[in-house]
N, CA, C and O atoms as CSV, one atom per row, in Angstrom:
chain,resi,resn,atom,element,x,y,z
A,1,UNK,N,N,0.829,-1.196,0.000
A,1,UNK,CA,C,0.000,0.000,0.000
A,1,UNK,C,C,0.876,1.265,0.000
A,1,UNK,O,O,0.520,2.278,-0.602
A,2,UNK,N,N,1.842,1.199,0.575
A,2,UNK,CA,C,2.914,2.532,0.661
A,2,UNK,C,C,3.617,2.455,-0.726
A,2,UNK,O,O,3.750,3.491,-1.378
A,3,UNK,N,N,3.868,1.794,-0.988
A,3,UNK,CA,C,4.789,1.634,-2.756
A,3,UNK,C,C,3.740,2.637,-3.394
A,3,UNK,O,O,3.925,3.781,-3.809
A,4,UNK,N,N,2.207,1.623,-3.335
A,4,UNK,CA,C,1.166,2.580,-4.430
A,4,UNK,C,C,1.367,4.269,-3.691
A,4,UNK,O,O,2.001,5.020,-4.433
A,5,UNK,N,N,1.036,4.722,-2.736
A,5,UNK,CA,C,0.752,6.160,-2.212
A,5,UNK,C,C,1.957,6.695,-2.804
A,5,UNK,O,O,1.800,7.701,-3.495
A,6,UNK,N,N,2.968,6.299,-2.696
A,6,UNK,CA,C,4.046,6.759,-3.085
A,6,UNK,C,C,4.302,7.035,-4.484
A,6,UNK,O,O,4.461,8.225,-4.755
A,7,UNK,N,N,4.414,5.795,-5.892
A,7,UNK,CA,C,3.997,6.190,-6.973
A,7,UNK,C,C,2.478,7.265,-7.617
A,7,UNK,O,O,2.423,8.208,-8.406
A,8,UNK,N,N,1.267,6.418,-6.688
A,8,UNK,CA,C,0.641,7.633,-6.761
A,8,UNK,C,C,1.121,9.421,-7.123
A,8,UNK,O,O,1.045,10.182,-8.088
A,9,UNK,N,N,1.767,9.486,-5.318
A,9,UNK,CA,C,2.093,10.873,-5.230
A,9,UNK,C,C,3.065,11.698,-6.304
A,9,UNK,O,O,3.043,12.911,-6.509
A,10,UNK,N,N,3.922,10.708,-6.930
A,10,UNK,CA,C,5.208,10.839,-7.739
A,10,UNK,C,C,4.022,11.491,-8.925
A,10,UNK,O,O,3.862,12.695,-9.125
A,11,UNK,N,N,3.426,10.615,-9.478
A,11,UNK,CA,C,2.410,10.871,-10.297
A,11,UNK,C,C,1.662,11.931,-10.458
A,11,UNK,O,O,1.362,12.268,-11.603
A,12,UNK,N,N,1.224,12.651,-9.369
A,12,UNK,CA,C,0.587,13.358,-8.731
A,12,UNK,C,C,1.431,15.129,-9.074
A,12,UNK,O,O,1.012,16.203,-9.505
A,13,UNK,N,N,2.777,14.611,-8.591
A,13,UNK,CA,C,3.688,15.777,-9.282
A,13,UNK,C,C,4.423,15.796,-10.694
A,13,UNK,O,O,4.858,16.829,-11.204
A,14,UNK,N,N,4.490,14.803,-11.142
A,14,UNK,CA,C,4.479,14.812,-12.678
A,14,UNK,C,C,3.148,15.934,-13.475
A,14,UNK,O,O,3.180,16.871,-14.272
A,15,UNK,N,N,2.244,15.312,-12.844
A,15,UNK,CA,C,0.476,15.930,-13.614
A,15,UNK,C,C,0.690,17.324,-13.069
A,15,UNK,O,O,0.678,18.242,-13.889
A,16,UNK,N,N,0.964,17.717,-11.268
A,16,UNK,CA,C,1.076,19.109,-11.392
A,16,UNK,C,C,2.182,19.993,-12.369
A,16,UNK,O,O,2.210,21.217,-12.493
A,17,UNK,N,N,3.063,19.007,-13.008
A,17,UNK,CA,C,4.390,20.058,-13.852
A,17,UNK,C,C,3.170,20.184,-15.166
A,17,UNK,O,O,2.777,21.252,-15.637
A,18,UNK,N,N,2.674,18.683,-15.627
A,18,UNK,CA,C,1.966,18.924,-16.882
A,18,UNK,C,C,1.261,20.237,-16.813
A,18,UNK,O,O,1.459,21.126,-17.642
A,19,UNK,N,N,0.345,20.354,-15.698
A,19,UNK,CA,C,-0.603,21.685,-15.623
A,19,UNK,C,C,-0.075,22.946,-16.107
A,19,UNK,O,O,-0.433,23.723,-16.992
A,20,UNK,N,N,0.958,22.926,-15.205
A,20,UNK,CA,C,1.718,24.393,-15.449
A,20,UNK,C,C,2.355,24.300,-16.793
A,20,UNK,O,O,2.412,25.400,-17.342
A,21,UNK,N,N,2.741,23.537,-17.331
A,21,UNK,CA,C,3.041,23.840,-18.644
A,21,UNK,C,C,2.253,24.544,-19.468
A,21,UNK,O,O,2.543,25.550,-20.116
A,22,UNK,N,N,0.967,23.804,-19.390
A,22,UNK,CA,C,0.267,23.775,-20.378
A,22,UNK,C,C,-0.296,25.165,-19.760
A,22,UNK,O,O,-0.511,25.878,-20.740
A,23,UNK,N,N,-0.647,25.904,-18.528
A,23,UNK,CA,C,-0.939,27.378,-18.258
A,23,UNK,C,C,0.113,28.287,-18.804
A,23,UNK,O,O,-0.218,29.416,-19.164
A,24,UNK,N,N,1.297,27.906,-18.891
A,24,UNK,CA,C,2.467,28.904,-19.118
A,24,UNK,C,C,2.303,29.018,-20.845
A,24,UNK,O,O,2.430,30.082,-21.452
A,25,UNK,N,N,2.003,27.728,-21.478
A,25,UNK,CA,C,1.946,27.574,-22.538
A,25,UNK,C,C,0.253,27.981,-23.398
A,25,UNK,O,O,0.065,28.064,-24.611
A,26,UNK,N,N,-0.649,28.149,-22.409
A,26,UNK,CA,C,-2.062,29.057,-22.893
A,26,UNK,C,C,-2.762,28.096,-23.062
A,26,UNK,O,O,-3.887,28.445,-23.419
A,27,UNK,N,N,-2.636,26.959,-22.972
A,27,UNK,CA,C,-3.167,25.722,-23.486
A,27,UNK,C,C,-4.875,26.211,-22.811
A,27,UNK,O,O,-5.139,26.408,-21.625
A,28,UNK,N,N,-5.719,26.298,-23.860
A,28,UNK,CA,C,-7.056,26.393,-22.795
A,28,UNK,C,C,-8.143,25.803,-21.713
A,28,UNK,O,O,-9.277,26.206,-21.458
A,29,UNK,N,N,-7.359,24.652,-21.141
A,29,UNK,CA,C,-8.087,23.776,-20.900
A,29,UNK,C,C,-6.661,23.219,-19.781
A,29,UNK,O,O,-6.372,22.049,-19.531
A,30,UNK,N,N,-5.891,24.597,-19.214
A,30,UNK,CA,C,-5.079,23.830,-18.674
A,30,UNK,C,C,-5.055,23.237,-16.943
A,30,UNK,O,O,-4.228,22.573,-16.318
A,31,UNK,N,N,-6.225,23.771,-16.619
A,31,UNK,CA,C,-7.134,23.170,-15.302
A,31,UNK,C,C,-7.277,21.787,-15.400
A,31,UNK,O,O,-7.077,21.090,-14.405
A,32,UNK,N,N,-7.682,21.169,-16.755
A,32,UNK,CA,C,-8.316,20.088,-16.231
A,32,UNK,C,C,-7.055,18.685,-15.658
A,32,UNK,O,O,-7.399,17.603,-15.181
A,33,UNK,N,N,-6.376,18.903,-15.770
A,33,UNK,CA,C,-5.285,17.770,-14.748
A,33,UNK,C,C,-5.114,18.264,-13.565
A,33,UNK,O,O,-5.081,17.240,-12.882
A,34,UNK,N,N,-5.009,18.960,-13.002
A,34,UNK,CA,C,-5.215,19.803,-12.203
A,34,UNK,C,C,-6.292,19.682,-11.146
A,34,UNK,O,O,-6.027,19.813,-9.950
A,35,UNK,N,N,-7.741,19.383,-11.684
A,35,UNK,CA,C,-9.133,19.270,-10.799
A,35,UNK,C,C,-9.092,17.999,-10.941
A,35,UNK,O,O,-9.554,17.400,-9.970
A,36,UNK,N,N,-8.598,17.150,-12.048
A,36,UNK,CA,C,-8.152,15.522,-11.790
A,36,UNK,C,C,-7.560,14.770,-10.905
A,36,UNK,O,O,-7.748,13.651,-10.427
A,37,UNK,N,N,-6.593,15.851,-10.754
A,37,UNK,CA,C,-5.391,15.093,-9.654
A,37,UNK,C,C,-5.907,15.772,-8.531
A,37,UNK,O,O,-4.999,15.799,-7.700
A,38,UNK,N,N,-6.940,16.348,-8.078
A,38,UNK,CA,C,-7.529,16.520,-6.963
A,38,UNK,C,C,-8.857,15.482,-6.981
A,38,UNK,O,O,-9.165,14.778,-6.019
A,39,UNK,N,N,-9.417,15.515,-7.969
A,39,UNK,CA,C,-10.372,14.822,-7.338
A,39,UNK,C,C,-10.310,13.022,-7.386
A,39,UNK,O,O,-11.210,12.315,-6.932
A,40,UNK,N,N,-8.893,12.437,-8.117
A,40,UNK,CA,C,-8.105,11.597,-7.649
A,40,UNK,C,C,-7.480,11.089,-6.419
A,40,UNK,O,O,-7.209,9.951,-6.037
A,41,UNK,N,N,-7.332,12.240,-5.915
A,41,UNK,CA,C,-6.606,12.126,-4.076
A,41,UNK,C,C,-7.720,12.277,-3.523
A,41,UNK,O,O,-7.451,12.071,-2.340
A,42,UNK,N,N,-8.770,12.494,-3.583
A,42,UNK,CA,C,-10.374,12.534,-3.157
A,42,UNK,C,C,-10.614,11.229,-2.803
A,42,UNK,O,O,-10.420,10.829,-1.655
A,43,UNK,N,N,-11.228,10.173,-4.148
A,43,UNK,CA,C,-11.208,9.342,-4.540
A,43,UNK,C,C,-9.975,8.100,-3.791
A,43,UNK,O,O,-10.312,7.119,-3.128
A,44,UNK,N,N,-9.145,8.331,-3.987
A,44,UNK,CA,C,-8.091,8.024,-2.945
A,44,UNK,C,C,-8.239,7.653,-1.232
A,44,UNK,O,O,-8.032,6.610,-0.612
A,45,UNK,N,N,-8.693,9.010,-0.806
A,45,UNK,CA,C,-9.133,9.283,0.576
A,45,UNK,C,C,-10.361,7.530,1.109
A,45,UNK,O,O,-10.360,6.893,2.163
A,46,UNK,N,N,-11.329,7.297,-0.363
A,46,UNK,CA,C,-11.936,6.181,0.161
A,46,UNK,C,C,-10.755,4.705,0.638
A,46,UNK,O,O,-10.756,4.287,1.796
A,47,UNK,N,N,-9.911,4.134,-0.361
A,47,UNK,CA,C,-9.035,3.260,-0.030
A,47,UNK,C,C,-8.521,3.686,0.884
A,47,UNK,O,O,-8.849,2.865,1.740
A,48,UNK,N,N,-7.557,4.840,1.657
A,48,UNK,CA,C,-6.890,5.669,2.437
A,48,UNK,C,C,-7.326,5.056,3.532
A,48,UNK,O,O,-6.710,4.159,4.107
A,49,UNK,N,N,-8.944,5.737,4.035
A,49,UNK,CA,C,-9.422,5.807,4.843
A,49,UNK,C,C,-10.536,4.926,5.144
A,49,UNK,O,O,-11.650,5.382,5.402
A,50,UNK,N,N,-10.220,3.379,5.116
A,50,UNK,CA,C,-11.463,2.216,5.139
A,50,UNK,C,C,-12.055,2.071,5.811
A,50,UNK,O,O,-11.805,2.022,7.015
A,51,UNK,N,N,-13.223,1.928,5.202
A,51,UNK,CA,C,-14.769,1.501,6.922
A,51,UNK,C,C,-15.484,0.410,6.194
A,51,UNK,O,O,-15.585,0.365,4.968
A,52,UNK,N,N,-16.028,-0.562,7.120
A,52,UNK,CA,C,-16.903,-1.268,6.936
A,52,UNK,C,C,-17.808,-1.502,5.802
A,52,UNK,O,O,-17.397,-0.780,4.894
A,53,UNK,N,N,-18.662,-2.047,5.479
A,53,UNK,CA,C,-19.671,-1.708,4.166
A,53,UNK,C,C,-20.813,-1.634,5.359
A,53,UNK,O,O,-21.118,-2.293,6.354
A,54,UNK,N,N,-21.245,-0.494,4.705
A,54,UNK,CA,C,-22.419,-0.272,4.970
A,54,UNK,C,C,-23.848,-0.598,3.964
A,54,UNK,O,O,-23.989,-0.454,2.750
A,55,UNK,N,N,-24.687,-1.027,4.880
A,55,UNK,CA,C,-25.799,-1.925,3.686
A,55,UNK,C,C,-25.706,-3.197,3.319
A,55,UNK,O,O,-26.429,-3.892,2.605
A,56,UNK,N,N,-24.760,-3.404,3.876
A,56,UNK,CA,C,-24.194,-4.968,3.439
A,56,UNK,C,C,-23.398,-5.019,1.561
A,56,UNK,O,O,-23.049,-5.882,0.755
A,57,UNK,N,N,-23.442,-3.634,1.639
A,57,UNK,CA,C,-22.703,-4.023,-0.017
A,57,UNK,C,C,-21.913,-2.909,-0.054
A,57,UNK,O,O,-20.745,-3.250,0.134
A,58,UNK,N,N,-22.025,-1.715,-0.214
A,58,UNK,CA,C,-21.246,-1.130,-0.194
A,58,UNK,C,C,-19.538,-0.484,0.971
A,58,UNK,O,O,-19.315,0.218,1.957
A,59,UNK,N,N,-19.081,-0.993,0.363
A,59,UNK,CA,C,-17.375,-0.542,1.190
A,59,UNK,C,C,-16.823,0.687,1.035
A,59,UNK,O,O,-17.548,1.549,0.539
A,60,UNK,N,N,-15.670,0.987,1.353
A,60,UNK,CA,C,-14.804,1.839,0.754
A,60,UNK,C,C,-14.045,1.301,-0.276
A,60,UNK,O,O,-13.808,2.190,-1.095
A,61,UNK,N,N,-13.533,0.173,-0.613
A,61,UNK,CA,C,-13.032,-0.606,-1.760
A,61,UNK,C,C,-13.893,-0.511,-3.103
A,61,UNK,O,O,-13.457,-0.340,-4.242
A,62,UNK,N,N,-15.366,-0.680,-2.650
A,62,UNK,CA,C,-16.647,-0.367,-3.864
A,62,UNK,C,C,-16.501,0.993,-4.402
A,62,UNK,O,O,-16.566,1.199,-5.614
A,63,UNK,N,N,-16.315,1.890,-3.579
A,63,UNK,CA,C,-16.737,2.921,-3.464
A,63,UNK,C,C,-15.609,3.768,-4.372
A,63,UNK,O,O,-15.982,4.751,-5.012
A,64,UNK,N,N,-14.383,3.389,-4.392
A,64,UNK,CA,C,-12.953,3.850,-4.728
A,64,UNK,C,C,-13.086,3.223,-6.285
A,64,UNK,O,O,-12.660,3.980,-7.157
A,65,UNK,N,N,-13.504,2.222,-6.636
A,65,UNK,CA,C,-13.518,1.796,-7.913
A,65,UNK,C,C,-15.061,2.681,-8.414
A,65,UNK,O,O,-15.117,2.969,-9.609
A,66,UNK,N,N,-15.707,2.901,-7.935
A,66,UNK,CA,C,-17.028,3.162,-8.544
A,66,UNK,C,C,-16.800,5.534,-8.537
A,66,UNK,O,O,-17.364,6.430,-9.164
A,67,UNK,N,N,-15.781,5.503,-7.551
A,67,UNK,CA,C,-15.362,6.688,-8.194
A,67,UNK,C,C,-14.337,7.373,-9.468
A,67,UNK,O,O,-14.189,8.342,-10.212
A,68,UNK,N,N,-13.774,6.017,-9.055
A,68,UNK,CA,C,-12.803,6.111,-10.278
A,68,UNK,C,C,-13.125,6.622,-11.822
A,68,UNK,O,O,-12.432,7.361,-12.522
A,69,UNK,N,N,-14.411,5.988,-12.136
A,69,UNK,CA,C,-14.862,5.606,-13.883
A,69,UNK,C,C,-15.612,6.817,-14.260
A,69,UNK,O,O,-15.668,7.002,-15.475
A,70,UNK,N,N,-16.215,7.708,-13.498
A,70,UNK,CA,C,-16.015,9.350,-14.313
A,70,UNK,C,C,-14.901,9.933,-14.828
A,70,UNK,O,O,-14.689,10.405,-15.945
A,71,UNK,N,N,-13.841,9.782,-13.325
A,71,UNK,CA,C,-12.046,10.066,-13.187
A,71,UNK,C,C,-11.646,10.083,-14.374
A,71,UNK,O,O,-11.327,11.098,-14.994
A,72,UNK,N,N,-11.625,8.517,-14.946
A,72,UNK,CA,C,-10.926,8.080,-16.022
A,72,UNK,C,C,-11.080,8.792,-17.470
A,72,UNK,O,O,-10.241,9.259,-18.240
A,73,UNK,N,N,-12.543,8.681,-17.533
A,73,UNK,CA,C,-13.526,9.270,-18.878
A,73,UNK,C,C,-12.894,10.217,-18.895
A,73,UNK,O,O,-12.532,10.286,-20.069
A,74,UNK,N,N,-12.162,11.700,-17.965
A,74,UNK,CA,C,-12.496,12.760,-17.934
A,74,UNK,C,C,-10.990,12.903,-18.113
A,74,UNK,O,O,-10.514,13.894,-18.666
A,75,UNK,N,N,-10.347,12.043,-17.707
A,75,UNK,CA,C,-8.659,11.643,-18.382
A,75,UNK,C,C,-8.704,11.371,-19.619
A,75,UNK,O,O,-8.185,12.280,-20.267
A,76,UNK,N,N,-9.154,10.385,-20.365
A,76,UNK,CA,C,-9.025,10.483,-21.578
A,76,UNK,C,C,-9.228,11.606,-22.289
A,76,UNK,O,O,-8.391,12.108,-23.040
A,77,UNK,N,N,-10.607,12.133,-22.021
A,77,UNK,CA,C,-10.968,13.797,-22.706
A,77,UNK,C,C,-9.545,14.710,-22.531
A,77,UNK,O,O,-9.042,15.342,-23.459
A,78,UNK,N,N,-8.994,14.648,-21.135
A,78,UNK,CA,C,-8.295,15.462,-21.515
A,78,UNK,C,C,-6.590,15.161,-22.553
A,78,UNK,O,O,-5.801,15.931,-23.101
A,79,UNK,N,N,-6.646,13.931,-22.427
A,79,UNK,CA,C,-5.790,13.356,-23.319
A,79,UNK,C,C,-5.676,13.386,-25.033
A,79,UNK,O,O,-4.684,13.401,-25.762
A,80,UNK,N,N,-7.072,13.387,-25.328
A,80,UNK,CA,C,-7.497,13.684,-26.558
A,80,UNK,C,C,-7.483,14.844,-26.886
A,80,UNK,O,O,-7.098,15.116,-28.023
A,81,UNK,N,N,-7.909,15.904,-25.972
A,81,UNK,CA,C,-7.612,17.528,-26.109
A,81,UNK,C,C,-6.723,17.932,-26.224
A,81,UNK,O,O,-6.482,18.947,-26.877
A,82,UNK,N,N,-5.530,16.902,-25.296
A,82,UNK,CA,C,-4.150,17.805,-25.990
A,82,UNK,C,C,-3.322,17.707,-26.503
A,82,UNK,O,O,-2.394,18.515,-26.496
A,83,UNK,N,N,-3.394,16.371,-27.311
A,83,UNK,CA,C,-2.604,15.934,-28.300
A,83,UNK,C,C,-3.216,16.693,-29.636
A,83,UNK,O,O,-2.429,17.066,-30.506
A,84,UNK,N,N,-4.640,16.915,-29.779
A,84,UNK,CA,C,-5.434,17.660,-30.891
A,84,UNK,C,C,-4.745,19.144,-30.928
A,84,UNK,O,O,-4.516,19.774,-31.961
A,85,UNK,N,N,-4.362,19.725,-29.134
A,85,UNK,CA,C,-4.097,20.723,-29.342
A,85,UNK,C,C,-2.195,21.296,-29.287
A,85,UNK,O,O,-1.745,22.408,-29.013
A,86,UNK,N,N,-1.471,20.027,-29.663
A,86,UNK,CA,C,-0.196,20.209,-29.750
A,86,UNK,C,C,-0.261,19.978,-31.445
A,86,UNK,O,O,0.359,20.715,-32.212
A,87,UNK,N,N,-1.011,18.974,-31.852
A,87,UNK,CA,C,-1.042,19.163,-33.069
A,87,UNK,C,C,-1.751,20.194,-33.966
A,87,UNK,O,O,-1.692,20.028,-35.185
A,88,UNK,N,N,-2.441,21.285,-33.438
A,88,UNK,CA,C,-2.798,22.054,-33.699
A,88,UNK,C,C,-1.424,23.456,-33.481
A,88,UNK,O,O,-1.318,24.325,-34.347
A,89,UNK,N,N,-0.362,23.442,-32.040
A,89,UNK,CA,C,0.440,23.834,-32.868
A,89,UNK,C,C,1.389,23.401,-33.473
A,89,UNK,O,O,2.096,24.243,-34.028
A,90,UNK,N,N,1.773,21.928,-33.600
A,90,UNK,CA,C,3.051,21.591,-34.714
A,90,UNK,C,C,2.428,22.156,-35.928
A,90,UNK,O,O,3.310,22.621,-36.649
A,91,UNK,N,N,1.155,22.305,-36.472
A,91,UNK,CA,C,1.107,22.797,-37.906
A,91,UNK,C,C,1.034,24.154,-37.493
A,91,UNK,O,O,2.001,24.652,-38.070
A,92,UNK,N,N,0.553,24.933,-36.936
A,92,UNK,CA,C,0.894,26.411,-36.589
A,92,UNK,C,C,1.869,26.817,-37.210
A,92,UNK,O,O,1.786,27.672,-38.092
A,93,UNK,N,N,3.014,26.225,-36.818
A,93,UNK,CA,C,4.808,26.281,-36.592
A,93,UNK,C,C,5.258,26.257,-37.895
A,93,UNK,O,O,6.057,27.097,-38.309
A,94,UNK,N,N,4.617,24.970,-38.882
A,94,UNK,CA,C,4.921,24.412,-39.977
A,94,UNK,C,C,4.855,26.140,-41.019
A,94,UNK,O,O,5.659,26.914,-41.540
A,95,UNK,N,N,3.435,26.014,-40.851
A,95,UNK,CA,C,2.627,27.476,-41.853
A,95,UNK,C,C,3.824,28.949,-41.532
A,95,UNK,O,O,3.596,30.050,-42.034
């Protein structure tokens, strides 16, 4: 569990350098890793911080995977946004 928190966190400051790049660089959309990698350590906080299931079904283990799969969706979007928008300026550059 400490290996993961740890790569996690490593991770965590990789995505905050991405952010700032992409603010220094105007990128418009350069928040969204940023409200990711927060609401990732959110998300986090359920595994972190385990309790019981309540209801007889739901855990914090449920609960950490079932937050995850907006997370992800909203990673790819921004993955797709900014490869569209680096290739938007490699041809900039080209012209």
């Amino acid at each position: 569990m400490k290996a993961n928190a740890v790569v996690g966190l490593l991770s965590n400051v990789v995505w905050v350098v991405v952010a700032i790049q992409a603010y220094v660089n105007r990128q418009p959309f350069w928040w969204k890793p940023a409200v990711l990698i927060v609401l990732t350590d959110l998300a986090f906080c359920l595994e972190l911080f385990d309790f019981p299931p309540f209801l007889d079904t739901f855990d914090a283990h449920s609960l950490w995977h079932a937050a995850t799969i907006p997370i992800v969706a909203h990673w790819y979007d921004y993955l797709v946004k900014d490869a569209r928008w680096d290739t938007f300026l490699d041809q900039r550059r080209k012209d």
